[in-house]
N, C-alpha and C positions, 0 to 999 in steps of 0.2 A: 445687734444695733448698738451704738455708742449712746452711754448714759450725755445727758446734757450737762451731765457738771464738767464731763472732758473736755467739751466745745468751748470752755470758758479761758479768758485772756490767761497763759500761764506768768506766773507770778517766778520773780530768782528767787532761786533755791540756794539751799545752804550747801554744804559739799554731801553731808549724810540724805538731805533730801533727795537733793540729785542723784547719788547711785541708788538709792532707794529708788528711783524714778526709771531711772535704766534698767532696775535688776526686774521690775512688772512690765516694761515693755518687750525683754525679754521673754520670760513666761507667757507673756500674752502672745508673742510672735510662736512658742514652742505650743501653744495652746489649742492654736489656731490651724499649724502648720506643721504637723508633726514631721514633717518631711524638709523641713530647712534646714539648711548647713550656715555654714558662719557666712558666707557669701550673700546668704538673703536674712541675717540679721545685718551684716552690711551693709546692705539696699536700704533696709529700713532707716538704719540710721542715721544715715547720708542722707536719703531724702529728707529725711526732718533738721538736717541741717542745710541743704542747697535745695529743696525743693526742687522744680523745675527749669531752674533758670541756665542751668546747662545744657540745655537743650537748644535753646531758639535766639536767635540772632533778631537785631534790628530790620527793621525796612518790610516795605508791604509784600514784597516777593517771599519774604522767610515765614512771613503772616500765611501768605497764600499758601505754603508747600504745606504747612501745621495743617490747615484747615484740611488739606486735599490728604495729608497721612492720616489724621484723627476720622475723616472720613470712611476711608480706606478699613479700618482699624477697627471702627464699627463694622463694619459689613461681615469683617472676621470673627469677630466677636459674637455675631447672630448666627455664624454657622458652627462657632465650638465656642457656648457660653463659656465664663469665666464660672468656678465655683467658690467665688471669693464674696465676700457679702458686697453689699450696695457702698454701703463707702466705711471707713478704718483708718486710723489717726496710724501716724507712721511716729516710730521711735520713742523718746523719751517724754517730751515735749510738747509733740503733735500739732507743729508750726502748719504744717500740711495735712490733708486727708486724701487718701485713694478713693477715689470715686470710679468705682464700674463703671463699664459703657455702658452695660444693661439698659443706668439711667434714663438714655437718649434713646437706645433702642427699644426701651419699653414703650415710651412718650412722654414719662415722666418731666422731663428734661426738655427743653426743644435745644436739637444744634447748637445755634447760634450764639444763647447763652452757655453753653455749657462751653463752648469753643473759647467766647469771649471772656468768661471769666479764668479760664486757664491761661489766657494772653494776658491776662492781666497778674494772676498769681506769676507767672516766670518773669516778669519787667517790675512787680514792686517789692525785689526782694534783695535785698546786696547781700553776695555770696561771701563766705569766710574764705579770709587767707588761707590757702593748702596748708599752710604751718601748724596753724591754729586748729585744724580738722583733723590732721594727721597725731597730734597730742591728743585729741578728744577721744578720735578713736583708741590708741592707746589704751587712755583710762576704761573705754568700752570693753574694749577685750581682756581685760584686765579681770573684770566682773562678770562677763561670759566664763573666764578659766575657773573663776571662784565658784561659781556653780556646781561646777563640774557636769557641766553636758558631754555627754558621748553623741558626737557630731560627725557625720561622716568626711573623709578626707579633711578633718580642721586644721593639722600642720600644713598641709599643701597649700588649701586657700589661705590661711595665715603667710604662708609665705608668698605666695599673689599678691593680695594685696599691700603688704609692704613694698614690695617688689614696685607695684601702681604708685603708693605713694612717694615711694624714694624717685619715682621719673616724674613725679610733678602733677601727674594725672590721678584722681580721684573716682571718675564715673566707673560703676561695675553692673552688671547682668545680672540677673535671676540665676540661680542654679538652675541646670536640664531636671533637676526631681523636682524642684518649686511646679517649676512650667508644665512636664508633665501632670503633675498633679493637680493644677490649682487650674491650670491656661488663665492668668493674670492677662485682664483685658482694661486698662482703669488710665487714667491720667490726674495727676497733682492739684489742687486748690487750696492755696494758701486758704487756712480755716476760718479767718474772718469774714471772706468773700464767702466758701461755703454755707458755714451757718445762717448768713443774712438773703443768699441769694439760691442754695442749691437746695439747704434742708428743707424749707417750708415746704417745697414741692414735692418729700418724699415723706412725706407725714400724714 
C-alpha cells in the first residue's frame, strides 16, 4: 500500500531532487517487478507524465466505448486477477495512480464512479509537447544506465523507443514478461481525484 505522504501535492524539485526522485521510482518499479525491461519503466514514466489522456477522444460516443471497454476489461480482469496491488503511483512524481480493476470487481468501488473519475483524470490534464517528454526521457534513461541494471533486451527497446519518439508518437505497451507476470488489469486517476474520491473507499 502507498504511504499517505506519497498522495500529497508534489512540490518542484531541484535537479538533484528530481533524479533523486527518478532513481526510487526506478528501484520501486525494479522492486516490485522484477521482471520489467526498460519498456515498463517507460510505461511508468510516461504515464506519470500524459496520464491517460491519450487515450480518449471528446464526445459522448468515445465516453460510451470507454465505458463499454473498461466494462469489458473488468470481466477479464475477474477471470485472470491482476497480481499487481490495489493501486501504485506511476513514475517519479505520481501525477497519476494505477488503480486495479479488482477495486470495482471486489465492490469496493461502484462502476460508475470509478468510470467517471477516469473521464475526468484523461480531460483535466494538458499533455506535454512530444519535444518536452522526449528530453525528459532522455534525462530518465540516462539514470536507468547510471544504475546499471541488467535489463533484458535494453539496446533494442532503447532503440524502440527513440525510434517512437523520432516519429512523433510517444504511447508504448507493457513488455510480454510485465503481462505475463503481473496480468496488469488497472486504469489511470489523476491523484487528486483518487485520494479525495477512490481511497477513502479502500480504507
Amino acid at each position: 500500500m502507498l504511504l499517505m505522504i506519497s498522495l500529497l501535492t508534489p512540490v518542484r524539485l531541484s535537479a538533484q531532487a528530481d533524479t533523486e526522485a527518478v532513481s526510487r521510482a526506478i528501484d520501486r518499479q525494479m522492486a516490485s517487478y522484477p521482471a520489467s525491461t526498460l519498456k515498463d519503466l517507460y510505461k511508468s514514466f510516461f504515464q506519470d507524465a500524459f496520464g491517460p489522456g491519450h487515450l480518449l477522444d471528446d464526445g459522448d460516443e468515445a465516453q460510451a466505448c470507454a465505458s463499454e471497454y473498461l466494462r469489458r476489461e473488468c470481466e477479464e480482469a475477474a477471470r485472470e486477477p491482476s497480481l499487481s496491488p490495489e493501486y501504485e503511483l506511476t513514475g517519479a512524481t505520481g501525477q497519476f495512480v494505477r488503480v486495479n480493476l479488482s477495486v470495482v470487481n471486489s465492490g469496493k468501488v461502484p462502476f460508475s464512479l470509478f468510470l467517471d473519475a477516469f473521464l475526468r483524470s484523461a480531460k483535466s490534464f494538458r499533455l506535454p509537447e512530444i519535444s518536452d517528454w522526449q528530453s525528459r526521457w532522455a534525462e530518465i534513461e540516462k539514470t536507468i544506465r547510471e544504475k546499471g541494471l541488467s535489463l533484458p533486451d535494453m539496446e533494442a527497446d532503447a532503440a524502440a523507443i527513440r525510434t517512437l519518439l523520432d516519429s512523433g508518437q510517444y504511447a508504448s505497451h507493457h513488455s510480454k514478461a510485465y503481462e505475463e507476470a503481473c496480468h496488469p488489469h488497472y486504469r489511470l486517476i489523476e491523484r487528486g481525484i483518487f485520494t479525495e474520491e477512490i481511497l477513502p473507499l479502500l480504507q
